[in-house]
N, C-alpha and C positions, 0 to 999 in steps of 0.2 A: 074241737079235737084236742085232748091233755097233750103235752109237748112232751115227747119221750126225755126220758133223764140220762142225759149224760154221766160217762164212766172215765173221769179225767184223773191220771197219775200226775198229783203236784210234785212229784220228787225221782227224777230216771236219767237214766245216764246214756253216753254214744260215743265210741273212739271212732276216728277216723278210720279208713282203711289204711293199709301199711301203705300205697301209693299216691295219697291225700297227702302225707304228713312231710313236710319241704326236708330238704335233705342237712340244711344247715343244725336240725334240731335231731340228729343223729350223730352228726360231725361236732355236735359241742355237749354230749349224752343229758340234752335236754328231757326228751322224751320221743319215743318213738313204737312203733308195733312191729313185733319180724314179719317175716313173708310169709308162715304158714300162720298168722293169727293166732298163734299158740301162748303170746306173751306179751302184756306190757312192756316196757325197759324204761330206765334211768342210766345214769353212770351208776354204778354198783347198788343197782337195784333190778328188779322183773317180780312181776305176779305174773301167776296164771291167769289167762281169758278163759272164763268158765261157763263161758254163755254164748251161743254164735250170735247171739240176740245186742249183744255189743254193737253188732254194726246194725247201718240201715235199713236194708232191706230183708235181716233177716229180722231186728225188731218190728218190720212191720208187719211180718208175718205174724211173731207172737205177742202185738198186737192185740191183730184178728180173732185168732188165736182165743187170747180171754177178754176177747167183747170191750176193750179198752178202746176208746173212742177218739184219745188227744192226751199228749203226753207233754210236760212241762221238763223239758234236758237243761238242768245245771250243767256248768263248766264241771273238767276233770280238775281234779285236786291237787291232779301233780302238776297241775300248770297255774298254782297262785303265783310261781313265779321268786318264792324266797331263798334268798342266796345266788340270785345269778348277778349278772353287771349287768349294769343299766339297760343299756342297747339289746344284750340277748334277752332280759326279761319283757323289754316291748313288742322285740320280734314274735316272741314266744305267745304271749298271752295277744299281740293282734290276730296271728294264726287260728288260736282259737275261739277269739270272739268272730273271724268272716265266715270260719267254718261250720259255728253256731248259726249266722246269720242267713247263711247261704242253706242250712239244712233248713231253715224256718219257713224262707224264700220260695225253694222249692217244693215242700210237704206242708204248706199252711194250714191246711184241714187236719193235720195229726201234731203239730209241734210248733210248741213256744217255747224258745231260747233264751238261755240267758249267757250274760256278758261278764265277766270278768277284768277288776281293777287292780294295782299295784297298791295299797294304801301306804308304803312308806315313801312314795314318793305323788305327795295329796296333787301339786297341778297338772302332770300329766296326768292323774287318776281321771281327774276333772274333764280335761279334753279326752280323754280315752270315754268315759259318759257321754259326753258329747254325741261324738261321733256313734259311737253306738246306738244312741236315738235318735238321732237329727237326719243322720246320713241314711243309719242299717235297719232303723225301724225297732227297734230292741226295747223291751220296758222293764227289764229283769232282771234286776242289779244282784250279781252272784259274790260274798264277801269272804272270808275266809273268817275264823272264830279269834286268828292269832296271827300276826306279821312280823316279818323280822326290817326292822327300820333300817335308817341310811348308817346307824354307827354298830350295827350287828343286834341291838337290843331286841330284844323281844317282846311286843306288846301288844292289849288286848284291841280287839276292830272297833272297839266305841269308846276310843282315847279323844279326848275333846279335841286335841291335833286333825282328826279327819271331820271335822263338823262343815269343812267346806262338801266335803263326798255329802254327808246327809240333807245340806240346802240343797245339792243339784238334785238329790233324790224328790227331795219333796218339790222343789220346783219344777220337776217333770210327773211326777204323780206315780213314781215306780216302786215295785214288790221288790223287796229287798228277802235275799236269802242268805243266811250262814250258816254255816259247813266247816265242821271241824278237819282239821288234817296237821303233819307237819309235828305232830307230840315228842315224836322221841327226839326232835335236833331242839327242845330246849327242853323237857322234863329227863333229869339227870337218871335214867334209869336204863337196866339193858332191855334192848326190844325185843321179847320173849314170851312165848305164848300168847301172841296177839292181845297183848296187854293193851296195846295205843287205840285198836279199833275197837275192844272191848268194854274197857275203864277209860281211859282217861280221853277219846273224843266225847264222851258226855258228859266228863268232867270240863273239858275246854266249851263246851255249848253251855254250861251252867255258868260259867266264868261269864263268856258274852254277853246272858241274860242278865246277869247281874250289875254291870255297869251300862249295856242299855237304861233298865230301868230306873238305876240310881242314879244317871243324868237328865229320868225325863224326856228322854228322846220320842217315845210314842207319844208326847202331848208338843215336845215341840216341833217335832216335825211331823205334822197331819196326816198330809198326803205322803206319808210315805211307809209301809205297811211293811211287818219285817216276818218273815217264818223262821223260825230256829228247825235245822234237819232233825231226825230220830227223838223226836217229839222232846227236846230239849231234854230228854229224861230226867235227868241228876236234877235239874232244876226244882221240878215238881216234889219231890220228895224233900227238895234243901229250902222250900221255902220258909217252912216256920224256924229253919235256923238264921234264916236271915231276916228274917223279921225281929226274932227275939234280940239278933246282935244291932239290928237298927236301934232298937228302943233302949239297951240296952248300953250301949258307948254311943249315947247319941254324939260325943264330944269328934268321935272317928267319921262323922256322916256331914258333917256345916256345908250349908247349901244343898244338899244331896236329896232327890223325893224318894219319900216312903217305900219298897216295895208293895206296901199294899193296893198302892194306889195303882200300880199296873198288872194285876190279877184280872184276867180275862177282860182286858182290855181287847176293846176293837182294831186295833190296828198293830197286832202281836198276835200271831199264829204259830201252830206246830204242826209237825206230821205226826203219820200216825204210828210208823215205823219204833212201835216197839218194844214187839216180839211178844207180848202178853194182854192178856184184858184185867188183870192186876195192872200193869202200868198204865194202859190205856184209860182204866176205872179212876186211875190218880190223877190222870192227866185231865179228861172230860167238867172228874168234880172241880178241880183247883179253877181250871180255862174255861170249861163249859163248851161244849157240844159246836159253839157256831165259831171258834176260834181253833178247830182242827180240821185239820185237809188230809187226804189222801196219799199217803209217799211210799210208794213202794221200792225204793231205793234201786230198782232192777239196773242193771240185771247179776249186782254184786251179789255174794252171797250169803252178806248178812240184810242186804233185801230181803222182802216177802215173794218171794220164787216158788215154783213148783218144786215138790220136794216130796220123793217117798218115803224118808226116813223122819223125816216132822209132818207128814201126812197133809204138806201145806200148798197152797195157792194162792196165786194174786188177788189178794179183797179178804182171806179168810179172816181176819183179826175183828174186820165188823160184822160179818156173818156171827163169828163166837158172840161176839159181843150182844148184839140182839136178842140171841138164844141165853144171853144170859141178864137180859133186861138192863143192861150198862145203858143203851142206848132203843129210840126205835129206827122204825124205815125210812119214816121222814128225816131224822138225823145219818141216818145212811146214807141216804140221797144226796143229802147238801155236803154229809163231807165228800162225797163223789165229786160234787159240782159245783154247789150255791156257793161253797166256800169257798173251793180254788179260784173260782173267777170273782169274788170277793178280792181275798188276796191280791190277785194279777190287777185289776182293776179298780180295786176303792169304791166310790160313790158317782164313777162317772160314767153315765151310760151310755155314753157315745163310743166309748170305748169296751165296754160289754156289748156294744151292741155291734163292734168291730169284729170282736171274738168271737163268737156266736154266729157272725157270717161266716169265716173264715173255717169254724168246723163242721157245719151245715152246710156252707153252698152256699 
């Protein structure tokens, strides 16, 4: 009997409920949700909740819903944790990796969790990995695209400074995610017309990929597999600029590898998240087909949501795609599947074959 195919979202989100979220991270306007779920909040910040699908049981209704079988929950963004003190950025970012671990704990069969680290501050980062595998069971290291360090600086996530973060990654064999956020507190511009989530988060994911690959880090660190969110966009489009600038000031590159040499690399992934089969068609050719997952970013709403006004639903970007011979079914299937659990797991099959219990029974 063929083994039915898995329908797994690599890229979704979960707020607590307003009564989950401890009260000191209200009293210091870390982050919190009101009591009618009507809103995020910061200190002098709030979105809208646009989804009742935010929380748990009503994502697991929608779900059921669209035949989604197991959903991969990244950390929230507003909890990387920059600019707070010490102590309240541990408080903060533990909350959300037991909250993560405990939704994982309890819903095995629909979610895998990831954990969030402080990287300007590398050895609690360290113990904070730790613990999060050793202790919580966790294999899903969630990173942010951009940090703000201990002297305010602002710098990219694969500064050779956290290469201690990348050993404990690859010596535990975990899927690394990064996730732009945090643009307008260091790109000098006014936040207006949702310029930060529109331009310049896949500007910050193109910066990432950039010095990932120019240090090499998919070859030095093996086991440990990294997905850029919203299919790294900028990147794919900026690679023959940076190829050309590689060859071309090699004097600015000493020590540095090629990016050519990490084009559709095994152990560098993207979602699919994004928004067209023009990008998608750029993404597949540059990465190829078995280096893209599945991310429907839900339940935000620059996710792939239900939508009457974009005529859209969850999964439609491969459905177009197919119909427009970008890709076929079998490449449908595995970015459903073959590929997320690629990702989450690598080449070890004792651990796919952990996963694979855990969403079946």
């Amino acid at each position: 009997m063929e083994k039915r195919k898995l329908r797994i979202n690599g890229h979704s989100h979960l707020l607590p409920y307003p009564e989950e979220i401890p009260q000191f991270m209200k009293d210091k306007g870390i982050f919190w949700v009101d009591k009618d779920r009507k809103y995020m909040l910061q200190k002098d910040w709030n979105r809208p909740i646009t989804d009742s699908s935010f929380f748990l049981n009503e994502k697991l209704e929608w779900m059921e819903r669209n035949k989604i079988d197991h959903a991969v929950v990244l950390n929230l963004s507003q909890l990387y944790g920059n600019g707070l003190r010490v102590e309240e950025m541990k408080q903060a970012l533990r909350f959300q990796n037991d909250f993560n671990a405990k939704i994982q704990h309890e819903n095995p069969s629909k979610f895998t969790t990831g954990f969030v680290v402080h990287p300007g501050f590398v050895r609690g980062a360290c113990w904070e990995i730790e613990r999060c595998v050793e202790e919580l069971g966790m294999r899903l290291l969630c990173l942010p695209t951009h940090y703000m360090d201990t002297i305010g600086t602002w710098r990219c996530i694969f500064d050779e400074e956290n290469e201690p973060i990348f050993e404990l990654a690859n010596k535990y064999n975990l899927a690394v995610e990064i996730h732009p956020y945090d643009g307008e507190k260091f790109i000098k511009l006014e936040n207006t017309s949702w310029r930060f989530h529109l331009i310049w988060m896949l500007a910050q994911c193109a910066d990432a990929y950039h010095f990932l690959t120019l240090n090499g880090y998919q070859d030095k660190y093996p086991n440990m597999r990294t997905c850029f969110a919203h299919g790294g966009q900028l990147a794919q489009i900026n690679l023959g600029r940076r190829i050309q600038g590689f060859d071309g000031r090699p004097d600015l590159f000493e020590g540095k590898s090629h990016p050519r040499k990490a084009v559709a690399h095994p152990n560098i992934f993207f979602d699919t998240l994004v928004h067209d089969t023009g990008g998608l068609h750029l993404l597949i050719k540059n990465q190829t087909s078995k280096q893209v997952l599945m991310g429907l970013d839900d339940p935000y709403p620059l996710g792939e949501m239900e939508s009457v006004k974009q005529s859209s639903y969850p999964g439609k970007i491969l459905d177009l795609a197919i119909e427009r011979d970008i890709i076929n079914e079998d490449e449908r299937d595995a970015i459903w599947e073959d590929n997320v659990i690629r990702w989450l797991c690598g080449n070890d099959q004792a651990e796919k074959d952990k996963i694979y219990k855990r969403i079946l029974g």
